[in-house]
C-alpha positions, 0 to 999 in steps of 0.5 A, a space after each residue: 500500500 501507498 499509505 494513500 489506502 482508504 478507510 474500510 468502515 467494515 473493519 473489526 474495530 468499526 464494527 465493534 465501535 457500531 455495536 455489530 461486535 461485542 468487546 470487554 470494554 475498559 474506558 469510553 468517552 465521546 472521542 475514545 474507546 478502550 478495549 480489551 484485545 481478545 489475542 492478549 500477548 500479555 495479561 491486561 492487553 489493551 487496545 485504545 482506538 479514536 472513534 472517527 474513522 482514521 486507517 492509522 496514524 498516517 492519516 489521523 486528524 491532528 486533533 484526533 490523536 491530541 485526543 487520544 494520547 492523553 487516553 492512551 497514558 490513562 490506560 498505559 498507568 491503570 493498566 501497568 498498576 493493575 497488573 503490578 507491571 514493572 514496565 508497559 510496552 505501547 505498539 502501533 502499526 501503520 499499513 501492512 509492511 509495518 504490521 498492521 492488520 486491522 486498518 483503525 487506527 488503535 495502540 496496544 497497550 501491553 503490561 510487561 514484567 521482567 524476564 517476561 516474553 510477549 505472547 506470540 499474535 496466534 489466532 488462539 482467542 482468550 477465555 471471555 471470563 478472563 478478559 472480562 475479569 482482566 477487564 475488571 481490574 484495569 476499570 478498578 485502577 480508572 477509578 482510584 
């Protein structure tokens, strides 16, 4: 892709933005959602996605990842207390040369501790119960 790509409404992310999808949802507001990823490469994984339509950052509004970066610190902090992480790891992928797969614009993030490998991205879908329990304690963090 030339980066010159447009943005597929039909995509995983804009179907669950829709309601077409149902998620484990940690925060929303007006601009911003934050989800829990179903293919977690780590306990507490987290994905943070602009609700207006952008394929990546490429072609994001300026205002629209003004936005979305203070959010995506938010969840980074909770998510790191929540699961006593010693660190957080922050991905982002633009176009399918860099990895992408889900043409939104979204940011992992991802709770790491020492000695710790991520999970491979392998296709295997994480019990809902867990998800939602992770879920849980990232939502108990937001609210301290």
């Amino acid at each position: 892709m030339d980066g010159s790509a447009s943005y597929d409404s039909n995509n995983i992310f804009g179907k669950i933005l829709r309601g077409e999808i149902p998620c484990h949802r940690v925060y929303e507001d007006d601009e911003t959602l934050a989800f829990m990823d179903v293919m977690p490469q780590a306990a507490g994984h987290v994905l943070v996605i602009p609700k207006t339509p952008s394929r990546n950052l490429l072609d994001a509004d300026p205002s629209v990842l003004a936005r979305l970066m203070p959010v995506v610190q938010k969840i980074a902090r909770a998510a790191k207390d929540a699961f006593e992480a010693d660190g957080i790891t922050v991905i982002q992928f633009n176009e399918p040369a860099a990895g992408q797969t889900v043409f939104h614009l979204h940011f992992h993030i991802i709770p790491r501790h020492e000695g710790q490998a991520l999970r491979p991205h392998s296709g295997q879908m994480e019990d809902g119960d867990v998800l939602a329990a992770n879920a849980e304690k990232i939502i108990g963090e937001l609210g301290s």
